[in-house]
C-alpha positions as semicolon CSV with decimal commas, in nm:
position;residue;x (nm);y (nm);z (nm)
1;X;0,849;0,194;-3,295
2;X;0,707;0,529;-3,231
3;X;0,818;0,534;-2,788
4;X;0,542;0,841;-2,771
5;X;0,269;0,632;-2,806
6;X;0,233;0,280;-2,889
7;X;-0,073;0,047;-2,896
8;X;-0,028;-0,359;-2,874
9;X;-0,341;-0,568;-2,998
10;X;-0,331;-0,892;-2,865
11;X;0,076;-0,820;-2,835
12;X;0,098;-0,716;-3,221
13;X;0,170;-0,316;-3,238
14;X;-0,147;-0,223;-3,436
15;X;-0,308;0,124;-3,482
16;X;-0,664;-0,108;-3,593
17;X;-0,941;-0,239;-3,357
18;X;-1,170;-0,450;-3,582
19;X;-1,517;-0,277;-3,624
20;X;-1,702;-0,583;-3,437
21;X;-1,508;-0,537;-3,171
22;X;-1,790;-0,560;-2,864
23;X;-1,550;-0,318;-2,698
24;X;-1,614;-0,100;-2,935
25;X;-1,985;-0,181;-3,019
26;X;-2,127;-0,211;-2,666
27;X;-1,849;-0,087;-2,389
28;X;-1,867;-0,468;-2,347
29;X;-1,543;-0,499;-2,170
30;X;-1,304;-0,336;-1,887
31;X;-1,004;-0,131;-1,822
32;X;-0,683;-0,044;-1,584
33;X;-0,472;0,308;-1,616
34;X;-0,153;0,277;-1,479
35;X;0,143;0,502;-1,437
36;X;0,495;0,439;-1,552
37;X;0,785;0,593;-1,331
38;X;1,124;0,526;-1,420
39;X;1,034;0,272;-1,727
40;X;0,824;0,041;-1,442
41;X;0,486;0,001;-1,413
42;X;0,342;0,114;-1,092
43;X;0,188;-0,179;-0,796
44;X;0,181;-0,387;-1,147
45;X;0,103;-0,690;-1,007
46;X;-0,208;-0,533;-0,767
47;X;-0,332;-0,404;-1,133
48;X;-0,389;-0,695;-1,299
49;X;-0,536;-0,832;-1,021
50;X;-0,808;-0,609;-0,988
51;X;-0,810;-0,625;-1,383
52;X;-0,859;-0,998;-1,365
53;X;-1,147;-0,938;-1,075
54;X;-1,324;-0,714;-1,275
55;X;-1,361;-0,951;-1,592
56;X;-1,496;-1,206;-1,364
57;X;-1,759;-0,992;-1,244
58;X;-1,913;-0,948;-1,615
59;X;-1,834;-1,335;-1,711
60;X;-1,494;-1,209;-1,884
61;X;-1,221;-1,498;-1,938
62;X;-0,892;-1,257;-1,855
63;X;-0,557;-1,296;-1,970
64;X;-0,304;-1,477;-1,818
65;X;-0,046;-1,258;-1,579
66;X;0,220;-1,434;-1,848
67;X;0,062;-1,219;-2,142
68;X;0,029;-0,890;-1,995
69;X;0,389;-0,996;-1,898
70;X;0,515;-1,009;-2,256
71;X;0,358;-0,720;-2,406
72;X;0,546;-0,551;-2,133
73;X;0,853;-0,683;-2,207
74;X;0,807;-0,577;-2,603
75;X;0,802;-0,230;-2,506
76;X;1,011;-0,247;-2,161
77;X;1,350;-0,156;-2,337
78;X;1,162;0,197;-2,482
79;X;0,928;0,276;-2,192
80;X;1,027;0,630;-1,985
81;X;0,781;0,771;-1,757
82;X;0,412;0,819;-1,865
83;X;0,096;0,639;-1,897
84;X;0,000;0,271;-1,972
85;X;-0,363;0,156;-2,014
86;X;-0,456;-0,250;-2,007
87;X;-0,805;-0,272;-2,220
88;X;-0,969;-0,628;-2,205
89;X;-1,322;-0,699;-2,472
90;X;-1,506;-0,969;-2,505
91;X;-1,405;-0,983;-2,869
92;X;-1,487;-0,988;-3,194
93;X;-1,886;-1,096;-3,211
94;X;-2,222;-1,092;-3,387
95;X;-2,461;-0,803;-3,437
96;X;-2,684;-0,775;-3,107
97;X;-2,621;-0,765;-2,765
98;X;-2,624;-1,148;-2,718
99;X;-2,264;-1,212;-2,618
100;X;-2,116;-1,530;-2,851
101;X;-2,087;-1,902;-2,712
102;X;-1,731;-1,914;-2,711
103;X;-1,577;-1,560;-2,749
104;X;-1,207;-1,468;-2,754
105;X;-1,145;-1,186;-2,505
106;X;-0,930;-0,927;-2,680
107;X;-0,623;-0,733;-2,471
108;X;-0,466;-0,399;-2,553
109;X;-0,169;-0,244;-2,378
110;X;-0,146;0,150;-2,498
111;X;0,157;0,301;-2,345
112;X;0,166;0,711;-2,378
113;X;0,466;0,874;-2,306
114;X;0,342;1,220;-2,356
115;X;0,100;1,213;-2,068
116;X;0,409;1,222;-1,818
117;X;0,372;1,585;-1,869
118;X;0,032;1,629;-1,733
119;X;0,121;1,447;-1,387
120;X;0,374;1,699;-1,218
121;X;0,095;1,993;-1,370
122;X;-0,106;1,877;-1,164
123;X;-0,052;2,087;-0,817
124;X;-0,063;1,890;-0,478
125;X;-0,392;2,094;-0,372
126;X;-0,642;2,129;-0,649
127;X;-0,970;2,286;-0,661
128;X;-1,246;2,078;-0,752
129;X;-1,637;2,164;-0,852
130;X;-1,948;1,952;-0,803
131;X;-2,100;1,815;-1,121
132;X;-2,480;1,872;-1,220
133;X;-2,469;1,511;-1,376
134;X;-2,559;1,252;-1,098
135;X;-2,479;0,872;-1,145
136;X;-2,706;0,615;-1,213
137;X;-2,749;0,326;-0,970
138;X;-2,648;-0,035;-1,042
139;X;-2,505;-0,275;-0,855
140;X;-2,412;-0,508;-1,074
141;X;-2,175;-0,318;-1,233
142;X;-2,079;-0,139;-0,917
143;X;-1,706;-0,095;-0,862
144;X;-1,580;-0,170;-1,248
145;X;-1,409;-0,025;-1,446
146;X;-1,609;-0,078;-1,732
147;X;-1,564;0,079;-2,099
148;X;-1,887;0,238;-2,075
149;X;-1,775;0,578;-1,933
150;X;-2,028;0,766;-2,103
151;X;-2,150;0,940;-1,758
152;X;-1,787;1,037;-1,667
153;X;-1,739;1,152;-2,057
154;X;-2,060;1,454;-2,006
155;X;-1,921;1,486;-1,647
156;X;-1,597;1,611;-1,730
157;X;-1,791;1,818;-2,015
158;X;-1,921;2,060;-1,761
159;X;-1,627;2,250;-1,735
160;X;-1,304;2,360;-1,934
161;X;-1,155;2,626;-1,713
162;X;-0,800;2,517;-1,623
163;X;-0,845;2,685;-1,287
164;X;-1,071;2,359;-1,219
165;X;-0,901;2,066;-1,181
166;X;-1,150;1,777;-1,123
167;X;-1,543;1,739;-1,061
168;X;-1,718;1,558;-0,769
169;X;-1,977;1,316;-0,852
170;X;-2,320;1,190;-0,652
171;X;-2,578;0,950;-0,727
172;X;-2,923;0,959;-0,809
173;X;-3,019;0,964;-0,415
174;X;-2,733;1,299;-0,373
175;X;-2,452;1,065;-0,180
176;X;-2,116;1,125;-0,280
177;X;-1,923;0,848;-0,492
178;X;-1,613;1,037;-0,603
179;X;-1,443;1,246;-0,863
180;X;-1,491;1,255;-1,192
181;X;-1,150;1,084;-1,253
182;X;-1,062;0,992;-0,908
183;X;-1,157;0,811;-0,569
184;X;-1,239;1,062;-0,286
185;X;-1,138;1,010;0,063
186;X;-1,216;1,251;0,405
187;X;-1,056;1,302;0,747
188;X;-1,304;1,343;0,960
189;X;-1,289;1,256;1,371
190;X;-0,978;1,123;1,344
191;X;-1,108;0,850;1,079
192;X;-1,036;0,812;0,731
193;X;-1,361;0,764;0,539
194;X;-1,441;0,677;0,147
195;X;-1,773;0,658;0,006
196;X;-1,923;0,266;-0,009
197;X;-1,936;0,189;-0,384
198;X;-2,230;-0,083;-0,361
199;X;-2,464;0,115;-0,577
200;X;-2,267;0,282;-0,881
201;X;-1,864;0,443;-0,931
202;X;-1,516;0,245;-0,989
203;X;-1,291;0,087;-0,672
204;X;-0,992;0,213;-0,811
205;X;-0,630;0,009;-0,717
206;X;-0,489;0,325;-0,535
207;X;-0,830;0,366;-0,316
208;X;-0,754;-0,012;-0,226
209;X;-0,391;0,038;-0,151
210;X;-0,437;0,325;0,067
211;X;-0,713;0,164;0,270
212;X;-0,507;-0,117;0,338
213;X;-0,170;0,028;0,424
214;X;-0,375;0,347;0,627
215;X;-0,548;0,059;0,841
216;X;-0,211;-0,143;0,876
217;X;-0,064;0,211;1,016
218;X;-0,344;0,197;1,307
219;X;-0,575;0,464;1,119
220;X;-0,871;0,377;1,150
221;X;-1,040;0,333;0,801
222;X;-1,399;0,339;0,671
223;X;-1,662;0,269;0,381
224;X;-1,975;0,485;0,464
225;X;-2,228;0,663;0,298
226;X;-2,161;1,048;0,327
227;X;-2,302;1,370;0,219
228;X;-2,235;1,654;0,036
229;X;-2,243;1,807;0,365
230;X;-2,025;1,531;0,537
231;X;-1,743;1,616;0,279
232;X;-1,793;2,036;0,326
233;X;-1,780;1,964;0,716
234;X;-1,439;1,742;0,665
235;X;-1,111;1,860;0,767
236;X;-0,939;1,753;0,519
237;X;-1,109;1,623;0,192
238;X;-0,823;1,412;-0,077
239;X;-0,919;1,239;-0,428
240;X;-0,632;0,947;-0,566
241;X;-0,629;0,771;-0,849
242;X;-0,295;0,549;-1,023
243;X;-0,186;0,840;-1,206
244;X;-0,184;1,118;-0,981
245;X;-0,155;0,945;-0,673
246;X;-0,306;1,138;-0,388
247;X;-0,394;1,497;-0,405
248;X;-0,507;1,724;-0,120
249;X;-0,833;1,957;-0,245
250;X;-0,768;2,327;-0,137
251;X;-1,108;2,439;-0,240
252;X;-1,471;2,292;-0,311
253;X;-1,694;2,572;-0,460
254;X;-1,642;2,797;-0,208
255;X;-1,493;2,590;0,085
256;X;-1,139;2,608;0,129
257;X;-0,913;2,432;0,370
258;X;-0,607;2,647;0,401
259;X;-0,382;2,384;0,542
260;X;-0,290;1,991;0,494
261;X;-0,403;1,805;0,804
262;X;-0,308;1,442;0,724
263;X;-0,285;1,418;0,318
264;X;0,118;1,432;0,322
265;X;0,175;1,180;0,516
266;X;-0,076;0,949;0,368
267;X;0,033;1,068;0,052
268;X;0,376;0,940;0,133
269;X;0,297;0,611;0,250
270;X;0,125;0,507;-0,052
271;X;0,407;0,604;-0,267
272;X;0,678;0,418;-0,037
């Protein structure tokens, strides 16, 4: 087994995705990215989860906790720290859009080692741009991770200087949704605020996770609608996702916030 990079298809190690895959064909299916510290999987079981959620939204049948389970355990004894990504499609399926009567959902574990190296590169305060490409509205597929990532594919396009470490995304009415990669949180008035994800972007596990254990620390913690302004006129502005964790921005075009005004400690009590 090749421990760099290994992909299980429906727990078979398989470099092959059949080309009716609806996956494949149509996006027709959805995602987790998860990071592996120590050979474990990160808040595994809050991954699958929201996994599991997110196939019910688009009428997915998900796989049982028990087979995620033992594609883990085929590759447990050779994980080390890096990257693992869950991938559920509908399947295997006829031309057209029209999804089949009966389909059988398809699962794929990909573990990468070699993207352990990108995580410490990336430095506690990053500077982040704001993207020309603004995301389309749609509620039904609001907060899923869905494999149609075609707007996040030309956002990230927009730039290739190393010097600029993620992009900020609005919507089609200019409200913030989040990074390009990442959820964004503010602290603003003594509250910690995230944009409300009813109309387009992805509720990411570690957005969840910090809400909840922020709120159960007396914080008080908010869903609103903000601004580009609102997040310029923040004093302190973060972006998380499950690979990087939480990571204070330094600079926004030409904003910069000199100093961390609550991001270590909130970066420290999601990673307890």
């Amino acid at each position: 087994m090749n421990v760099q990079s290994v992909v299980l298809v429906d727990g078979v190690i398989s470099a092959f995705l059949p080309v009716d895959d609806r996956g494949l064909m149509y996006g027709d299916g959805v995602f987790r990215t998860l990071r592996i510290t120590d050979g474990k999987p990160r808040w595994w079981d809050e991954q699958l989860a929201k996994l599991a959620e997110d196939c019910a939204r688009i009428g997915l049948l998900a796989p049982d906790v028990s087979q995620w389970q033992a594609d883990l355990d085929q590759l447990s004894s050779n994980l080390k720290d890096g990257v693992l990504k869950l991938v559920v499609t509908r399947g295997s399926g006829p031309r057209g859009y029209l999804p089949p009567d009966s389909p059988l959902p398809r699962r794929l574990m990909r573990y990468d080692a070699s993207a352990a190296h990108i995580i410490p590169l990336t430095p506690v305060e990053i500077t982040v741009r704001i993207c020309s490409l603004r995301l389309a509205q749609q509620p039904r597929l609001a907060g899923i991770k869905h494999l149609n990532r075609l707007e996040n594919v030309l956002a990230r396009a927009e730039w290739t200087s190393p010097a600029i470490h993620e992009g900020l995304l609005l919507d089609q009415s200019e409200r913030v949704i989040s990074g390009v990669m990442s959820n964004l949180f503010i602290w603003s008035q003594n509250r910690l605020l995230t944009p409300r994800l009813d109309e387009c972007g992805i509720a990411g596990v570690t957005r969840a996770r910090l809400m909840r254990l922020a709120n159960a620390q007396g914080l008080e913690v908010e869903e609103v609608t903000l601004s580009l302004q609102d997040v310029f006129d923040a004093e302190e502005v973060m972006l998380t996702n499950s690979v990087m964790g939480l990571r204070r921005v330094a600079r926004l075009e030409t904003k910069f916030w000199p100093e961390p005004v609550i991001s270590r400690s909130l970066a420290a009590l999601l990673d307890a």
